[in-house]
N, C-alpha and C positions, 0 to 999 in steps of 0.2 A: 383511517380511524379504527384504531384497535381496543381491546379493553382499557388499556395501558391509559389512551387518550379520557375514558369513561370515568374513571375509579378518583376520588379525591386522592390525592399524594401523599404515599406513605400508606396507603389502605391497600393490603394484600400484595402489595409491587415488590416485595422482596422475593415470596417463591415464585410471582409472572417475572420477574427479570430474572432469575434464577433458570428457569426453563427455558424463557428463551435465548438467551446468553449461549445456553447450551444446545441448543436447536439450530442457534446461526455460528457459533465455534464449528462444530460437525457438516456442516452442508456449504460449504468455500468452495463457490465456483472462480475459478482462475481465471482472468484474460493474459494472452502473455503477451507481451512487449519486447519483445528478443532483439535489442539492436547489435549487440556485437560478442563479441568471446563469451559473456557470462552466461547467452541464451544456450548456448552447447551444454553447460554446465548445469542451466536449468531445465534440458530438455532432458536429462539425464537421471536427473531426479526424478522421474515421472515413470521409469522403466523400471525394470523385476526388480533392480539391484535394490532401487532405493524404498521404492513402491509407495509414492507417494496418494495412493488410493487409500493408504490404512489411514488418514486423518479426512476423511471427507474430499480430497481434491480429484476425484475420478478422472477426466478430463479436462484438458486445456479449451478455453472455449474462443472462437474465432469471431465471435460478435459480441461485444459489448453489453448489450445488450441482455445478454443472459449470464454476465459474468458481475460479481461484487468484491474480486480480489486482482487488484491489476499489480504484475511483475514489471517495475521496468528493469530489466540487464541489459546492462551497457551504456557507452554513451549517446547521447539526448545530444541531437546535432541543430542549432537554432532552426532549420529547414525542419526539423522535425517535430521540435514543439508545439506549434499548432495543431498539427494532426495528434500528439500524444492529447493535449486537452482535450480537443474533440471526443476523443474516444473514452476521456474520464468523465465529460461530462452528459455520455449519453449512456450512462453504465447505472443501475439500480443501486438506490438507497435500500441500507447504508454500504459502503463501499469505503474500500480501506487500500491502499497501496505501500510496499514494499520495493524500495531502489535498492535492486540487487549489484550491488560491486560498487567501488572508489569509484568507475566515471560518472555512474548513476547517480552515487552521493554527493562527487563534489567537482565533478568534471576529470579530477584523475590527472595524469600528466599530459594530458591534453588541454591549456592551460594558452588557448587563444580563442579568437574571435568568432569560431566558428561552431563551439561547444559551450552547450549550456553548462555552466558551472554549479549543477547541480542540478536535481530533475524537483527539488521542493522549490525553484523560480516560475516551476511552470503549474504540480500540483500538489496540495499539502500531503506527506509522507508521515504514515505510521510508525513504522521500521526499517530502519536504514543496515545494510549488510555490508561487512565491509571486506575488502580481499578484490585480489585481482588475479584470474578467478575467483571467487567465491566457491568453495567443495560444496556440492549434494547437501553432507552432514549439516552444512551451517544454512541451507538455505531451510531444513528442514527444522533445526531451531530457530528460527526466525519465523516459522511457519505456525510455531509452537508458543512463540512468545505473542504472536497475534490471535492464538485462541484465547492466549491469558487478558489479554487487553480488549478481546471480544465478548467474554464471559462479564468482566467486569462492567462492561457497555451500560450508562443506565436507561429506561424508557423515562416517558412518561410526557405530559404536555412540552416540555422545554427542551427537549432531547434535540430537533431542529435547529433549534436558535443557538444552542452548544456547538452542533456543529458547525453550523456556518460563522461562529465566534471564531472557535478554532482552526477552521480554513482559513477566514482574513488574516488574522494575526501569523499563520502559517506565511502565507505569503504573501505578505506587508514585512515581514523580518529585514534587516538591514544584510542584503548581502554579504557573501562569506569575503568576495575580492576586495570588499571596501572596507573590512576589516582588519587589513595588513597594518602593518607596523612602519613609518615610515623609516628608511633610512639614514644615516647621517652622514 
């Protein structure tokens, strides 16, 4: 229960969502999720070259727990899934997630049974990257387009019941594999 929750709607909530839009843009604690080739990419990001410290993401964090921006790179292998929601759903509100590369987005040319086709089946996805690997530069615009969409964030009493509108409908979506085109 913050001011946010206090204040009648529309009273004063433009420069408090304005600060703190800008309070939580700056202070992205990462969890990372590295399954396969993209986490190289994304571990890389994080070094001198790219220095992914100048936007708030000082450290990668190993527990959930203290993290609000989960990376998945790579593919999301059904054996895996379980454990990736576990770990989304014992992470601090509010919490945003970014499927870094093609297998993350859509399974990629890994395109059987044994690959989630897509990591929004398992948790709804902010920002989706695409590339196989995905470069540094573009994870760090992605990174950049989630301040934009973090700032814009609104509070206030219903801010809740938004997101979990926008989570079900996230994934409640009609599969991407069941939207093929049939043959003739």
């Amino acid at each position: 229960m913050g001011l946010e929750e206090k204040v009648p709607s529309g009273f004063l909530l433009s420069t408090v969502e304005a600060l703190a839009g800008f309070a939580r843009k700056g202070s992205l604690w990462p969890a990372s999720f590295g399954l396969a080739c993209c986490a190289i990419e994304m571990m890389s990001t994080a070094g001198g070259r790219y220095d992914l410290a100048r936007f708030g993401m000082e450290a990668f964090r190993a527990s959930p727990r203290q993290a609000d921006v989960m990376i998945v790179a790579g593919r999301v292998s059904q054996k895996m899934a379980p454990a990736l929601r576990q770990v989304y759903d014992q992470m601090v509100e509010p919490k945003w997630v970014l499927a870094m590369g093609v297998c993350a987005s859509s399974g990629g040319m890994f395109n059987n049974y044994a690959i989630v086709q897509g990591v929004d089946h398992v948790v709804p996805v902010d920002i989706y990257l695409p590339g196989c690997p995905p470069r540094p530069e573009m994870l760090i615009n992605a990174i950049l387009a989630l301040h934009e969409k973090i700032a814009r964030m609104p509070l206030g009493a219903n801010r809740e019941e938004a997101v979990r509108a926008a989570e079900e409908a996230a994934l409640s979506a009609r599969p991407l594999i069941e939207l093929t085109v049939p043959r003739r």
